[in-house]
C-alpha positions in Angstrom: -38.8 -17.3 5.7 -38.1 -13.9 6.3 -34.2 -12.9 6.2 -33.6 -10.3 9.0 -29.8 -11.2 9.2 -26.8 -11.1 6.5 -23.6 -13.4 6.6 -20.8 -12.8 4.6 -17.8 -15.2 4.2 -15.0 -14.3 2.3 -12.1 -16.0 1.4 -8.8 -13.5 1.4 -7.4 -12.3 -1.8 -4.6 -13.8 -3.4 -1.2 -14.3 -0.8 2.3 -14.4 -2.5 4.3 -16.8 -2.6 8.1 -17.7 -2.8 8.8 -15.6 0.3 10.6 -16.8 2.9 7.9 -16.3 5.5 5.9 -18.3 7.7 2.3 -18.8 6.1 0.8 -16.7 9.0 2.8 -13.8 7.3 2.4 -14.1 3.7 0.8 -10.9 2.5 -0.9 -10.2 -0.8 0.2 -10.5 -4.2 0.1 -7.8 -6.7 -2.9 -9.2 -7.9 -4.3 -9.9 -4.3 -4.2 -6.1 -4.0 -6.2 -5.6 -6.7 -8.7 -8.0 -5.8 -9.0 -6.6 -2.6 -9.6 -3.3 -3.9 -12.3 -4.8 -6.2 -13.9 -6.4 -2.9 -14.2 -3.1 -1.3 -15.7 -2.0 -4.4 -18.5 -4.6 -4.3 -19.4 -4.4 -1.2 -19.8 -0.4 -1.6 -21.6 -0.8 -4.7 -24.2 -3.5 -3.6 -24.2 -2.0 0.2 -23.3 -4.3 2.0 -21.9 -2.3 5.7 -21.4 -5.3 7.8 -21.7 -3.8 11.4 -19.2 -6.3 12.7 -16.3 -8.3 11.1 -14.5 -11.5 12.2 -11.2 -11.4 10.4 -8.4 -13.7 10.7 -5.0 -12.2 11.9 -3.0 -13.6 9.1 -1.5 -11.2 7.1 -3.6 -11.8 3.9 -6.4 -11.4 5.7 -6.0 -8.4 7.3 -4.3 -6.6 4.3 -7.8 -7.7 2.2 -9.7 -6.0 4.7 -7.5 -2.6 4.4 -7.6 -3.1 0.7 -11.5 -3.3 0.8 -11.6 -0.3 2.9 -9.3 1.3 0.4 -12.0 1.1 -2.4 -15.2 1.7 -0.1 -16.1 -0.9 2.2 -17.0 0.2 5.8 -17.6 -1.8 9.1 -18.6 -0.7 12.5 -16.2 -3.0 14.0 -13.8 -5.0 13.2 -12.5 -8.3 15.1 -9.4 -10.1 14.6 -9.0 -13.3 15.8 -6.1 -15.9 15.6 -9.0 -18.7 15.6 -10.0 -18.0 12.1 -6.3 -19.2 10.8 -6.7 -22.9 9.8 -10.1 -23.2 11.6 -12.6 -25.9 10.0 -16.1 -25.5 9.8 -17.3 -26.2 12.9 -14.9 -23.9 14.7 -16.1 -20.7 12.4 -19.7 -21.3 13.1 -18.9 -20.9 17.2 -17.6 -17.7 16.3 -20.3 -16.9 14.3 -22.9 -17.5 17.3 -20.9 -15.4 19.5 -22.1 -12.7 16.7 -24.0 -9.7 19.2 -27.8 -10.0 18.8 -27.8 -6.1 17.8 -25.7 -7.0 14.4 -27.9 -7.5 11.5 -24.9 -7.5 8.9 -21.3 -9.8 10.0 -19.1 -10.8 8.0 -16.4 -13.3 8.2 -12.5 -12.7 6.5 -10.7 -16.1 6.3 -9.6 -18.9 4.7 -10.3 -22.2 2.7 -11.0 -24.8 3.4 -13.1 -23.6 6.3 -14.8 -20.5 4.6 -16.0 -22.7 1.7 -16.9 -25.8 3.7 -19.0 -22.9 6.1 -20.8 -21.8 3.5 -21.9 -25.4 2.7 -22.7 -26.5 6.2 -25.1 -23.4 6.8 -27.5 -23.5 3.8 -29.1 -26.1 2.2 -29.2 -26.7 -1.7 -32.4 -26.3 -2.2 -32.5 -23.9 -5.5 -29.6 -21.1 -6.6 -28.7 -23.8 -8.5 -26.3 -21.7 -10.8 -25.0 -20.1 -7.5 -23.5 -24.0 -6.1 -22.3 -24.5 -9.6 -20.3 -21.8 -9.8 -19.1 -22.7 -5.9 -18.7 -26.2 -6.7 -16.7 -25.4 -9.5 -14.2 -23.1 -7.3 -14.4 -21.0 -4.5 -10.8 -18.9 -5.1 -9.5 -16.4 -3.4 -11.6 -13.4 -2.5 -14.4 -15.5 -3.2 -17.6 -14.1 -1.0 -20.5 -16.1 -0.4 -23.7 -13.9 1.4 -26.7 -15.7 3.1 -29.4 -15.1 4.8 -30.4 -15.8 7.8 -33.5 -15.2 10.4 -33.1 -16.0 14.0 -31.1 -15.0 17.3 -26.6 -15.1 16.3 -26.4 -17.9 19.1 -29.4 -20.1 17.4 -27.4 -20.1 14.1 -27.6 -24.0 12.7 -26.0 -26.1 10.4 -29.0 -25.9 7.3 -30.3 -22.8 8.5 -29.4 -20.3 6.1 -30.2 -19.3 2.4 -27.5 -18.7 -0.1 -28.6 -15.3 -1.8 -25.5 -14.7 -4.0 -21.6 -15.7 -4.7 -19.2 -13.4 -6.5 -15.4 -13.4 -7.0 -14.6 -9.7 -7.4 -11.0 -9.1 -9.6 -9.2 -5.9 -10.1 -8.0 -5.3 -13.4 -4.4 -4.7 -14.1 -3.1 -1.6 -15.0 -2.7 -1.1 -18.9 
């Protein structure tokens, strides 16, 4: 199968916690910063430019974003959308399909359980063996998933990706 398409799904960096703020408006931790800067990083270094980018309007989200951009990372366009917040599976694969048939590259800022449980609804696990293993063990904040995929945004089906790689990109703390 040839892979003419990317998708990648990341789960925010790190919220805080012990605010006194709804969960929509918890923003990043100190180490959530830090991971979001070593997203950026990541994506710049392995060049990955999604073209467009569904993020969730939650605070986290959007602040990982800003941190990724921080560090490197680029879009064409990015869209923020109040269904990503607490959507399941299903729900992020609509959005997904709405994807514009000109985008090679999207990628998808959100949350867990419905990032994870995306990733394992689109591609089958048929080899990257170590790749589920290390998915299956945890898939943590700013953990990011990328697949492959080959066909037209709207045909996107459950099974009908490839996983090509997970990372969990961390900032180291100032000494």
């Amino acid at each position: 199968m040839a892979v003419n398409r990317t998708i990648v799904l990341l789960r925010h960096a790190k919220s805080a916690w012990g605010l006194d703020v709804e969960d929509h408006e918890r923003p990043l931790s100190k180490r959530g910063k830090r991971d979001g800067l070593a997203v950026g990083e990541h994506l710049a270094r392995h060049r990955i430019e999604p073209e467009l980018i569904w993020c969730s309007r939650a605070v986290r989200a959007r602040q990982t974003w800003e941190r990724a951009v921080k560090a490197g990372a680029d879009a064409d366009r990015v869209n923020y959308d109040d269904h990503l917040y607490e959507a399941v599976a299903h729900e992020l694969l609509k959005l997904l399909r709405k994807t514009p048939d000109e985008v090679r590259t999207v990628m998808m800022i959100g949350h867990a359980p419905g990032i994870p449980d995306l990733v394992e609804k689109l591609a089958p696990r048929d080899g990257k063996t170590e790749l589920w293993n290390r998915m299956d063990t945890k898939f943590p904040t700013s953990g990011m998933a990328v697949l492959g995929y080959d066909g037209h945004w709207s045909d996107l089906r459950k099974q009908s990706a490839t996983l090509l790689d997970f990372a969990v990109p961390r900032g180291k703390p100032k000494k």
